[in-house]
C-alpha positions in Angstrom: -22.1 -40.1 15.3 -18.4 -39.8 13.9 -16.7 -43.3 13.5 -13.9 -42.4 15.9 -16.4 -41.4 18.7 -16.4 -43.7 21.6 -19.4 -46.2 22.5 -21.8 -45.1 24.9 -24.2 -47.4 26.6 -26.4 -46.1 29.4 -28.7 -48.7 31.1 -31.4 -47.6 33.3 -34.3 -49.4 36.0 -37.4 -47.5 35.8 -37.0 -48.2 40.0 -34.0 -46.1 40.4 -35.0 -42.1 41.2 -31.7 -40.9 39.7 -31.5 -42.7 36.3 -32.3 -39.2 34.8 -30.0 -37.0 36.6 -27.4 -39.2 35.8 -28.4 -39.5 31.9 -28.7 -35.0 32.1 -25.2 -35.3 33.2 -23.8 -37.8 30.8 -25.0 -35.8 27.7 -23.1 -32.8 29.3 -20.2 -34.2 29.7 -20.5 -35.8 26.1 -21.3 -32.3 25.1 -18.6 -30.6 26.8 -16.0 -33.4 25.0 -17.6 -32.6 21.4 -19.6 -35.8 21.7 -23.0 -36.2 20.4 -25.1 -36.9 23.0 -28.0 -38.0 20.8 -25.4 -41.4 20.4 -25.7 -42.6 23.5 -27.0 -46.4 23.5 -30.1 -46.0 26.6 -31.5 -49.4 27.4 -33.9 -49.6 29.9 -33.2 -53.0 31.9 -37.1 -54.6 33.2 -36.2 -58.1 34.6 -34.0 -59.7 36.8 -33.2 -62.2 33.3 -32.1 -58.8 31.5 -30.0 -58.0 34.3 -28.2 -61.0 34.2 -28.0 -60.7 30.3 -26.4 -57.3 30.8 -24.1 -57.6 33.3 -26.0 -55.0 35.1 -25.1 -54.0 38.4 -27.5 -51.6 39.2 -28.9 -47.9 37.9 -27.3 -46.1 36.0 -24.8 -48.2 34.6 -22.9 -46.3 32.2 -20.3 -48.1 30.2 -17.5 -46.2 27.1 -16.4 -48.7 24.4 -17.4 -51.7 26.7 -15.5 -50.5 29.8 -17.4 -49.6 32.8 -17.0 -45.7 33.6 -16.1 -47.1 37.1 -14.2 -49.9 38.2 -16.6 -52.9 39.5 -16.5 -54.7 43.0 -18.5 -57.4 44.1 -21.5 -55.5 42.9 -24.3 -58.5 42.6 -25.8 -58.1 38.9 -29.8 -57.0 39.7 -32.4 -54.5 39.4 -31.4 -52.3 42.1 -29.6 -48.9 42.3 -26.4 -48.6 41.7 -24.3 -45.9 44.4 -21.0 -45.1 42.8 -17.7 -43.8 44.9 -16.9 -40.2 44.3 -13.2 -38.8 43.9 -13.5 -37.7 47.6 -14.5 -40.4 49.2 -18.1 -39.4 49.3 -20.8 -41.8 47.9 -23.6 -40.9 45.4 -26.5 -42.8 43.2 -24.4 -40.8 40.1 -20.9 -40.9 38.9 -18.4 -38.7 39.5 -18.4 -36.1 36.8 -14.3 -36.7 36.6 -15.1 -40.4 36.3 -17.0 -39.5 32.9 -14.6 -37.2 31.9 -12.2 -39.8 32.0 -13.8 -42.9 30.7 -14.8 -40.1 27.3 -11.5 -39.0 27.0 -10.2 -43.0 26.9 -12.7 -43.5 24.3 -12.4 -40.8 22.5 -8.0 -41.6 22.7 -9.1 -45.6 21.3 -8.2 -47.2 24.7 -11.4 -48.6 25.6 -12.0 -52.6 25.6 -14.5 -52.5 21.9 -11.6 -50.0 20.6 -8.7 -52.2 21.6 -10.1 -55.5 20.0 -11.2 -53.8 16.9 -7.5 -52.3 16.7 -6.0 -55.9 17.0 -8.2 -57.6 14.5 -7.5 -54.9 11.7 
């Protein structure tokens, strides 16, 4: 992976159907950007302690240069799945395609959270 690409952490629960869909779709997107998908961090979260460790708020949790590819609410951290909001109001068990796009591109520009601090300590 080129040193300027962006950070890409997927975390998955085995209990969530849609883990795998959502991972197909991530690659694409990566794809699509010029990204190579084969740098994408996957983690597979197994206990309620990982959870917790992660900040994970459910499956897939999908996360650019430390930023989370949608904003949080009062999500509880847990092994559950995740449902995200789409664009149009809609709600799904993956992102919005547009909500990847996005969080990429801000990587990809340096304006993700890792990015930023790196940039400030240099």
């Amino acid at each position: 992976m080129s040193p300027d690409a962006p950070h890409v952490e997927f975390l998955w629960w085995d209990g969530c159907p849609s883990w795998e869909r959502a991972l197909e779709r991530l690659r694409a997107e990566m794809a699509d950007q010029g990204l190579d998908p084969a740098g994408i961090e996957i983690r597979e979260v197994e206990t309620e302690h990982a959870a917790e460790r992660e900040g994970f708020v459910g499956s897939p949790t999908i996360r650019v240069d430390g930023r989370d590819v949608q904003p949080l609410g009062e999500e509880p951290i847990g092994l559950t799945c995740r449902l995200y909001r789409l664009r149009d109001g809609r709600v799904s068990p993956l992102p919005d395609p547009a909500d990847l796009r996005d969080a990429l591109a801000a990587g990809l520009a340096g304006t993700g959270d890792e990015r930023a601090s790196q940039g400030a300590a240099s």
